[in-house]
SEDODO-642471 format. One record per atom (N, C-alpha, C, O): residue number from 1; y, x, z. Coordinates in steps of 0.02 Angstrom, whole numbers, plus 32768, in hexadecimal, padded with zeros to 4 digits. Layout:
<sites>
SITE:i:c2:c1:c3
SITE:NUM:Y:X:Z
...
</sites>
This chain:
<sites>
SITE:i:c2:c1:c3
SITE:1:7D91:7F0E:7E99
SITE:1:7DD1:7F02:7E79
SITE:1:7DC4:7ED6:7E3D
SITE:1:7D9A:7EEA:7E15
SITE:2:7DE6:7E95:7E2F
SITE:2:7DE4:7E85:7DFF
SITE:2:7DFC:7E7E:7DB9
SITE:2:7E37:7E8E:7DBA
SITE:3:7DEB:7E6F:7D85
SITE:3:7DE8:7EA2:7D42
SITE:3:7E34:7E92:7D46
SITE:3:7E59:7EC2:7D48
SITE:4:7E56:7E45:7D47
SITE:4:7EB3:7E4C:7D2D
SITE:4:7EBE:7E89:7D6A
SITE:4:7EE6:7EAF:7D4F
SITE:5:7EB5:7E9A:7D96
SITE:5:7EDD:7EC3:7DCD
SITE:5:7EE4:7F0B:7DAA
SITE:5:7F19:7F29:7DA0
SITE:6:7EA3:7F22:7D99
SITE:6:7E8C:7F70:7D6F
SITE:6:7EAB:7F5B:7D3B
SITE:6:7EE7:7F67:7D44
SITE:7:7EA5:7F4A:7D19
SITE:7:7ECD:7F3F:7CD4
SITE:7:7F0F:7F57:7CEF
SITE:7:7F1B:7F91:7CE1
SITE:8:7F48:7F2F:7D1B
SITE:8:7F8A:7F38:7D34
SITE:8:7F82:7F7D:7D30
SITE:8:7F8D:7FAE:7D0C
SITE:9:7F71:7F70:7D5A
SITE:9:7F5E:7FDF:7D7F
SITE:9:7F73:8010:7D57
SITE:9:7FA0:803A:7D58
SITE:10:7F49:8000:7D35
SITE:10:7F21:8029:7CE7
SITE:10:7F5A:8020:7CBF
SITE:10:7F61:8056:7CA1
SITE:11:7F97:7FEB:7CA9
SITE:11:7FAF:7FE5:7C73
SITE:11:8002:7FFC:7C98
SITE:11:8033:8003:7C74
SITE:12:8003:8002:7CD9
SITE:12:804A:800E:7CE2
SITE:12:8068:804E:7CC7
SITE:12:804C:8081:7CB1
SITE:13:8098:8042:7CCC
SITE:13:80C4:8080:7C96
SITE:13:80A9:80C7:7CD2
SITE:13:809B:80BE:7D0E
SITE:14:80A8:810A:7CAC
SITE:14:8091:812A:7CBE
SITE:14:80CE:8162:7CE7
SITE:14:80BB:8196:7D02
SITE:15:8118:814E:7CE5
SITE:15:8141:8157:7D2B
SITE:15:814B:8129:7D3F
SITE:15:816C:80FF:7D20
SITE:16:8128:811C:7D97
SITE:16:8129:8105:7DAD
SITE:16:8117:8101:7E04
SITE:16:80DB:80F9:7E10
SITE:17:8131:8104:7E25
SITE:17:812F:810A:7E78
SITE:17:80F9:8124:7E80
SITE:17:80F8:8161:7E7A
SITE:18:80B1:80FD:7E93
SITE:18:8068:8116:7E90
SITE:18:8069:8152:7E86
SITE:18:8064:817E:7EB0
SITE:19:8074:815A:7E3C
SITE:19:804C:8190:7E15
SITE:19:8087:81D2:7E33
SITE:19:806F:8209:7E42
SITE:20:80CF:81C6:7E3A
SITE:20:80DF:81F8:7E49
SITE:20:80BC:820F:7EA3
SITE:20:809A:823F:7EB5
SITE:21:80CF:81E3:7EBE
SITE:21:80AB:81E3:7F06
SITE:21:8068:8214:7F0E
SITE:21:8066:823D:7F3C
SITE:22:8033:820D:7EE0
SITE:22:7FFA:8213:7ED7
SITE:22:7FCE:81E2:7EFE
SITE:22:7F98:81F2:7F16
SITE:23:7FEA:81A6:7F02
SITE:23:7FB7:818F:7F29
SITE:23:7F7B:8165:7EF2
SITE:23:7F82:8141:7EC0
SITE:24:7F4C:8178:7F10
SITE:24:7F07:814A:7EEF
SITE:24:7EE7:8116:7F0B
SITE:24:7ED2:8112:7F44
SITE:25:7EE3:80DE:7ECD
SITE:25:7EDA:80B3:7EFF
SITE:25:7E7A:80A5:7EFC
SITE:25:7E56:80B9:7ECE
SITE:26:7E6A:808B:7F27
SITE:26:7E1D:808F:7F3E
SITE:26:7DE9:805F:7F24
SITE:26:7DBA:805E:7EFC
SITE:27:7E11:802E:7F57
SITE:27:7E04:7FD3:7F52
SITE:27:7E2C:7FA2:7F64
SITE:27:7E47:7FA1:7F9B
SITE:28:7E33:7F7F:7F40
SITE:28:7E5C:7F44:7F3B
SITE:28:7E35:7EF3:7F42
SITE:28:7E17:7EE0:7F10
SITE:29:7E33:7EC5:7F7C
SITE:29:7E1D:7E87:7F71
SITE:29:7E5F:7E63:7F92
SITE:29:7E91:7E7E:7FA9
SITE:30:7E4C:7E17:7F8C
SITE:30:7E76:7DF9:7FB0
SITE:30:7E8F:7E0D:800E
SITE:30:7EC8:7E04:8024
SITE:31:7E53:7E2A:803A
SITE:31:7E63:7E0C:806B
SITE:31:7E5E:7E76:807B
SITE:31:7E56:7E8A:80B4
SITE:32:7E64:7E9A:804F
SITE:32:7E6B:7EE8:805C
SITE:32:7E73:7F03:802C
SITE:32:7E60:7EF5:7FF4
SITE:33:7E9F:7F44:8047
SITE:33:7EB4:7F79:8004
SITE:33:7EB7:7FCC:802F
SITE:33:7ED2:7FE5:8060
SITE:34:7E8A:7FE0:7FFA
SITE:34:7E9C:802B:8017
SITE:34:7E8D:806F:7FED
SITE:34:7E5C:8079:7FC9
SITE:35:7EBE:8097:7FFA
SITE:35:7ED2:80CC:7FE4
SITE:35:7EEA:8118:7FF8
SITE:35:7EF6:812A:8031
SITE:36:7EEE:8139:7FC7
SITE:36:7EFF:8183:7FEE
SITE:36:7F47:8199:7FC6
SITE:36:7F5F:8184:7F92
SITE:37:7F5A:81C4:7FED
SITE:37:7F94:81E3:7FDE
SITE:37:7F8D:8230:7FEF
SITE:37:7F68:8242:801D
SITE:38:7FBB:8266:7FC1
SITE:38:7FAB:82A6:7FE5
SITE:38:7FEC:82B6:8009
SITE:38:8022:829A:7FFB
SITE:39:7FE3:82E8:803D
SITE:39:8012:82F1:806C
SITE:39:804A:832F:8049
SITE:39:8087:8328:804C
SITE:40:802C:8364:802C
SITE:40:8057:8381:7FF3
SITE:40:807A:8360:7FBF
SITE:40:805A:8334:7FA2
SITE:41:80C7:836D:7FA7
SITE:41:80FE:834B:7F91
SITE:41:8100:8308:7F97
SITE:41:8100:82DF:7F68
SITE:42:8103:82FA:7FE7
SITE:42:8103:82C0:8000
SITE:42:812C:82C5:804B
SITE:42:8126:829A:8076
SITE:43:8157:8303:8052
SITE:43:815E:830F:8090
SITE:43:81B0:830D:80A5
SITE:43:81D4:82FC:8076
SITE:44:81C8:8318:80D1
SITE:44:8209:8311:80E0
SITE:44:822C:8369:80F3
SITE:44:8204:8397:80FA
SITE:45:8276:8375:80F8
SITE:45:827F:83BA:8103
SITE:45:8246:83F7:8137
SITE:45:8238:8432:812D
SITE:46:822F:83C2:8170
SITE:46:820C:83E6:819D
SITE:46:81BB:8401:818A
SITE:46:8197:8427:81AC
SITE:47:81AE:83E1:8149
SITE:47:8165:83E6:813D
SITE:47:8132:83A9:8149
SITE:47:80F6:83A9:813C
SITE:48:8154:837A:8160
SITE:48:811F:8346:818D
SITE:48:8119:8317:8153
SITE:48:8145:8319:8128
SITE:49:80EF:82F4:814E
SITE:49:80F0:82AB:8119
SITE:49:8126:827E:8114
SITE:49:812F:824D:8139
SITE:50:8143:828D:80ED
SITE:50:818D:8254:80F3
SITE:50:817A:8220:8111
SITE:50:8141:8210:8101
SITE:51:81A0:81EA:814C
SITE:51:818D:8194:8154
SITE:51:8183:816D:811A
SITE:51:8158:8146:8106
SITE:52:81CF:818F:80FC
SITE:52:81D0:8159:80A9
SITE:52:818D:817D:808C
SITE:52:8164:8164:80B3
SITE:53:817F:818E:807C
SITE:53:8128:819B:805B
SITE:53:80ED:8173:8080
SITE:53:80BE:8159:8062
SITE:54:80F7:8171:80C4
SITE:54:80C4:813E:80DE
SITE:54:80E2:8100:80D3
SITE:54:80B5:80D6:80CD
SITE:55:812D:80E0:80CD
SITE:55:8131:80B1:80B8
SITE:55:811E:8098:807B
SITE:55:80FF:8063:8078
SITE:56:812E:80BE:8043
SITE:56:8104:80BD:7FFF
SITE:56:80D6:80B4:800A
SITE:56:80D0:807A:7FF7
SITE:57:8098:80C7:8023
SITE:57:8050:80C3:800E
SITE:57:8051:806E:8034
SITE:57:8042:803D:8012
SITE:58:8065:8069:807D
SITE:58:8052:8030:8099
SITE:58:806A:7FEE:8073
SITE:58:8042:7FBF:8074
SITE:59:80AC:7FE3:804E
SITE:59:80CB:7FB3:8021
SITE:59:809F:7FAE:7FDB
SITE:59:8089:7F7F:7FBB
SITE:60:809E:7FF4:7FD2
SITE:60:8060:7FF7:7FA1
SITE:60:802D:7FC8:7F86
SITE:60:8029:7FA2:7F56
SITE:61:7FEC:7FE7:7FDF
SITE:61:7FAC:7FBF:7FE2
SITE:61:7FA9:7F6A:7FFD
SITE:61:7F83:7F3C:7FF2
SITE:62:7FED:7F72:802A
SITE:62:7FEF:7F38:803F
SITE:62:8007:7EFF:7FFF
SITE:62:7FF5:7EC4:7FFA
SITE:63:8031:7F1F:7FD8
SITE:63:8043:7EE1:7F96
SITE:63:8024:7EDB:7F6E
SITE:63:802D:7EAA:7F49
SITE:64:7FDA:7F1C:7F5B
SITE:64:7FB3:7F13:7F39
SITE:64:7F79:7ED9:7F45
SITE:64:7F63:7EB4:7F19
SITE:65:7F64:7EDB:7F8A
SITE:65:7F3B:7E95:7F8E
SITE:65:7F61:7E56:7FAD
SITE:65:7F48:7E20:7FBB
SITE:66:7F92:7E64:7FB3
SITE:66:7FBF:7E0B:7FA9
SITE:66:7FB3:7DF4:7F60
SITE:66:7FA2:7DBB:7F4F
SITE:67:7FC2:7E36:7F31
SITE:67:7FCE:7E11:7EE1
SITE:67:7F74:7E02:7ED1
SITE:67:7F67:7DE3:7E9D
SITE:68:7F36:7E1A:7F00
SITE:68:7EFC:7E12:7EFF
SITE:68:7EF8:7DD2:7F09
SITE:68:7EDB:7DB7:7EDB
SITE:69:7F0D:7DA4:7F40
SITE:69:7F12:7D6F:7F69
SITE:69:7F3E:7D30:7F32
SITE:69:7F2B:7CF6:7F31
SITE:70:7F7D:7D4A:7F04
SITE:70:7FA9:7D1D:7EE1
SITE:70:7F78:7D0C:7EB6
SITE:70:7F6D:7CD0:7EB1
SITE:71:7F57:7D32:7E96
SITE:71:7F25:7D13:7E67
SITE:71:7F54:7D10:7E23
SITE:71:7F90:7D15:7E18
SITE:72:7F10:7D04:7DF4
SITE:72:7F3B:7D18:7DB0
SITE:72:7F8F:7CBA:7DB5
SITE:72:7F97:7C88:7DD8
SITE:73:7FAD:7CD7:7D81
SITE:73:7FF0:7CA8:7D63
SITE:73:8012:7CBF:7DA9
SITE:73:804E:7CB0:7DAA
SITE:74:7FF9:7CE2:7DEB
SITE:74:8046:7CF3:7E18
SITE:74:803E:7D2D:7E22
SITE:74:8012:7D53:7E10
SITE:75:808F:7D39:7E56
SITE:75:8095:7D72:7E5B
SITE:75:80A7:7D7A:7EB4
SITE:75:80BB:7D4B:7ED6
SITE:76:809D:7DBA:7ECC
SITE:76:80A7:7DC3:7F20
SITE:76:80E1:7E04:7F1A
SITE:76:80DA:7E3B:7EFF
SITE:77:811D:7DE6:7F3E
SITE:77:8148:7E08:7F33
SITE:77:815C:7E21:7F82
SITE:77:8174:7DF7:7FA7
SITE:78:8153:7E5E:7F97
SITE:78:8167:7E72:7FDF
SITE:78:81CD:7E4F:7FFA
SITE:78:8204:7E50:7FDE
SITE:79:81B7:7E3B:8031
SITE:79:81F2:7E28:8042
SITE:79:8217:7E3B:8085
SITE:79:8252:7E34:8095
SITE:80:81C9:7E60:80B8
SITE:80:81DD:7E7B:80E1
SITE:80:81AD:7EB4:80EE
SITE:80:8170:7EAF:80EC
SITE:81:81D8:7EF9:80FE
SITE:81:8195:7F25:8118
SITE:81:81B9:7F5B:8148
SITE:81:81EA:7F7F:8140
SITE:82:8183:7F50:8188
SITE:82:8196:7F75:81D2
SITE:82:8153:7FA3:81E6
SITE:82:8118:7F94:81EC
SITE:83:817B:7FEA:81EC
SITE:83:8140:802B:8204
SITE:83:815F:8050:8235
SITE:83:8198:8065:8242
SITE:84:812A:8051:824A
SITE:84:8123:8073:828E
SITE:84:8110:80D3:8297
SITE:84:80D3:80D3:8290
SITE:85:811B:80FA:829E
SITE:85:8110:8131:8288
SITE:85:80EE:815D:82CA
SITE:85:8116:8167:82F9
SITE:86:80AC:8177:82D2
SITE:86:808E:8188:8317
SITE:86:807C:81C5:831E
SITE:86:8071:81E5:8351
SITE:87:8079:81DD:82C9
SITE:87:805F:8238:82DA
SITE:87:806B:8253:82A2
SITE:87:8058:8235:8270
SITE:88:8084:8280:829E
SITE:88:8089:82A6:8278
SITE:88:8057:82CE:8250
SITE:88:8028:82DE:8275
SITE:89:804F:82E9:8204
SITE:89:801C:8318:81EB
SITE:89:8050:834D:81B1
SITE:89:8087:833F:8197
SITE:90:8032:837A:81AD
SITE:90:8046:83B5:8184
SITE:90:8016:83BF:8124
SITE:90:801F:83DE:80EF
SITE:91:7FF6:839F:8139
SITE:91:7FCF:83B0:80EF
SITE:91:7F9E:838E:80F8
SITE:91:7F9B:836F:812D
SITE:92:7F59:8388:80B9
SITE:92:7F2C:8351:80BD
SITE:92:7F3D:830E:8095
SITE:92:7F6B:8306:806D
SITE:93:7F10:82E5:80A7
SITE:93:7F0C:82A8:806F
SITE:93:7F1C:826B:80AD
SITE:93:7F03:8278:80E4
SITE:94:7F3E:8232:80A9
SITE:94:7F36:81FD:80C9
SITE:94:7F14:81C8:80B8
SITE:94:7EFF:81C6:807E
SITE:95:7F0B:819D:80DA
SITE:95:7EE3:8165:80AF
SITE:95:7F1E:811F:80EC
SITE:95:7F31:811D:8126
SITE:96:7F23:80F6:80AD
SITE:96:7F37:80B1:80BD
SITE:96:7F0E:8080:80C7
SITE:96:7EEF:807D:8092
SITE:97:7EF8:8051:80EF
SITE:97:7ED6:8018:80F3
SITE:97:7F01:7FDA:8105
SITE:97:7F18:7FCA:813C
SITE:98:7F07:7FB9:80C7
SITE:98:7F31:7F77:80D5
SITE:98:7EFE:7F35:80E0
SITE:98:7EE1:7F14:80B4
SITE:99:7EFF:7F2B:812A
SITE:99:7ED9:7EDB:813C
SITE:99:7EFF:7EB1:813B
SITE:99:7F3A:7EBE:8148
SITE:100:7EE5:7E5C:8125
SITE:100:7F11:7E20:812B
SITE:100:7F12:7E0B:8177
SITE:100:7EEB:7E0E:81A6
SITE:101:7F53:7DF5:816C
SITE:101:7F47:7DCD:81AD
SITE:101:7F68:7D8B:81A7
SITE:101:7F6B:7D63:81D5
SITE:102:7F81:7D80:8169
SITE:102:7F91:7D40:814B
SITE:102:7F8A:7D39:8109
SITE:102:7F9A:7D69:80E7
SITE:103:7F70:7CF7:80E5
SITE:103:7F65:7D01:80A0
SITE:103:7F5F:7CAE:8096
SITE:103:7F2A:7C8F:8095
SITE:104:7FA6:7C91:8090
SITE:104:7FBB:7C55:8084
SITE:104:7FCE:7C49:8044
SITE:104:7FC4:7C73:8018
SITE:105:7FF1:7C03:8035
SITE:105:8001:7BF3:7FF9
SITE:105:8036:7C0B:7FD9
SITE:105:803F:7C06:7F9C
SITE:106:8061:7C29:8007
SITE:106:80A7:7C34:8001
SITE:106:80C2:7C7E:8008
SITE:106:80ED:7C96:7FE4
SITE:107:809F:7CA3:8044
SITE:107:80A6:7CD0:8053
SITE:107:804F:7CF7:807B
SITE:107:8023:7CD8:809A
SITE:108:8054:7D4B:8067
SITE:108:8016:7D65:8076
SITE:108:8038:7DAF:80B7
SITE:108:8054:7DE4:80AA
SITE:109:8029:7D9B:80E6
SITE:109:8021:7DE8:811A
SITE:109:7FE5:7E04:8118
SITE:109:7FAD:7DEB:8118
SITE:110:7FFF:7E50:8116
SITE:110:7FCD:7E86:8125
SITE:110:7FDF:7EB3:815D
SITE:110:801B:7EBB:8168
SITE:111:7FAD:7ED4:8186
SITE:111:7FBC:7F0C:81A1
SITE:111:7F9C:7F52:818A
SITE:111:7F63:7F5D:8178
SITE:112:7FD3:7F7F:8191
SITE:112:7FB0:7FB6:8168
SITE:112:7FA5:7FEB:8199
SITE:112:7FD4:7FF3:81C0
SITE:113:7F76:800D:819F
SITE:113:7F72:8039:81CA
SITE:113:7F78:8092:818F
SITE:113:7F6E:8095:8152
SITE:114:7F8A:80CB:81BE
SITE:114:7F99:80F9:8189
SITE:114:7F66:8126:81B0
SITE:114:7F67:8121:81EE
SITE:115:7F41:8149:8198
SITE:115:7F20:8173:81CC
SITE:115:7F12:81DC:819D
SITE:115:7F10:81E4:8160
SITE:116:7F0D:8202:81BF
SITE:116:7EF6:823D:81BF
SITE:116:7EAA:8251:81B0
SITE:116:7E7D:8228:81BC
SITE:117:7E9B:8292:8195
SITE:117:7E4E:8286:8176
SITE:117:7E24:8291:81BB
SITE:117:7DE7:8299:81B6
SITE:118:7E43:8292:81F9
SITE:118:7E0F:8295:8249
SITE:118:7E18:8242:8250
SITE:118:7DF3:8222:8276
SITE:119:7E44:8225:8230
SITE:119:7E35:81D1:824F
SITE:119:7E6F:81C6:8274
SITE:119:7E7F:818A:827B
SITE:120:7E9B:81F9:8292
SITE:120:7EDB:81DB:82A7
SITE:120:7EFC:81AE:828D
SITE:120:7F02:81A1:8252
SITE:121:7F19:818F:82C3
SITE:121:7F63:8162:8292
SITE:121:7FA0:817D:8293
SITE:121:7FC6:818D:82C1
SITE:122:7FA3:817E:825B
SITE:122:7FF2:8194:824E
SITE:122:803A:8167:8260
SITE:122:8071:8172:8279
SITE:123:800F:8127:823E
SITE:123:8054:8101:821A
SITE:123:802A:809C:8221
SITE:123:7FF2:8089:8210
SITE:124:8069:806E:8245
SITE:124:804A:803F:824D
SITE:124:8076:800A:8214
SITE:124:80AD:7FF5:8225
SITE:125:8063:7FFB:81E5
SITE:125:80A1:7FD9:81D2
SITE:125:8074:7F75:81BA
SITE:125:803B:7F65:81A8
SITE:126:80A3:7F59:81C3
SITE:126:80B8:7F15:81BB
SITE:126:80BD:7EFB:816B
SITE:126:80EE:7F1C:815A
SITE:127:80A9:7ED6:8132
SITE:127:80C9:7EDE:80F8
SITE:127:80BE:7E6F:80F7
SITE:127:8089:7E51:8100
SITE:128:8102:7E4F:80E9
SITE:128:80FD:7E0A:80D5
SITE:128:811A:7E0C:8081
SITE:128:814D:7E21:8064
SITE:129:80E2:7DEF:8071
SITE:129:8102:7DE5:8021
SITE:129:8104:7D7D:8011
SITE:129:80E4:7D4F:8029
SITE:130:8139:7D81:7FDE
SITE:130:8130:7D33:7FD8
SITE:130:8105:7D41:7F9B
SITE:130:80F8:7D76:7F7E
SITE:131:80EF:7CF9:7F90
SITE:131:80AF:7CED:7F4E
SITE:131:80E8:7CB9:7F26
SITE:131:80FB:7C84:7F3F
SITE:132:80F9:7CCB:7EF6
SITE:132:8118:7CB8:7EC1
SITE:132:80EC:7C95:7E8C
SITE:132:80B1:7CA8:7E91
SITE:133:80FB:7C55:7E47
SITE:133:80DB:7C54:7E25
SITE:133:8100:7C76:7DDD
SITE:133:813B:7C70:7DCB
SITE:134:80DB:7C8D:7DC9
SITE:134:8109:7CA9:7D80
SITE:134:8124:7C77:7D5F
SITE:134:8108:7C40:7D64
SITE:135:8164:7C7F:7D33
SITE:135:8184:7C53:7D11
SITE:135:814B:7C51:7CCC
SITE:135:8156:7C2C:7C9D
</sites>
């Protein structure tokens, strides 16, 4: 991870999505990001891991190494994100792995995979962010 990224990290206000989420993040480079989330107060009426919680973590890790990829003076702002939902879990930790599969001038894709602590997949999601330059 590099030092402006930890710095961000480190200096964001302390309510904030992540931190309520609990998700932690791992590693961050340009072309991967990955992280965990816990499956307790993260769940929907039935007990199961909310989707929107796997969507969080995947928009998450996936916008965290686009803004890896913008490089310092820009910014990667999500503009589209599609998940797929394959199994269900009750408790436990997840982990996110966001891979590139595009990392252009303009715009950066990732795919994020969501998985269970046996290695299942949970959750397949899609994340396109545009690369902005700061004013």
């Amino acid at each position: 991870m590099n030092e402006s990224m930890l710095a961000a990290l480190q200096n964001m206000p302390k309510d904030n999505l992540i931190t309520r989420m609990g998700i932690e993040i791992l590693s961050v480079t340009p072309e991967a990001a990955v992280g965990t989330m816990p499956v307790a107060g993260n769940v929907q009426p039935y007990g199961l891991l909310h989707g929107g919680a796997s969507a969080v973590l995947a928009e998450t890790l996936g916008s965290l190494a686009a803004m890896a990829h913008a490089g310092e003076g820009k910014v990667a702002v999500g503009v589209d994100l599609n998940i797929t939902h394959h199994r269900s879990v009750r408790n436990g930790i997840v982990t996110g792995t966001a891979t590139a599969l595009h990392r252009g001038r303009t715009t950066a894709t990732y795919a994020i995979n969501v998985t269970d602590q046996d290695n299942h997949n949970l959750a397949t999601a899609r994340l396109t962010c545009v690369v902005k330059t700061l004013p």
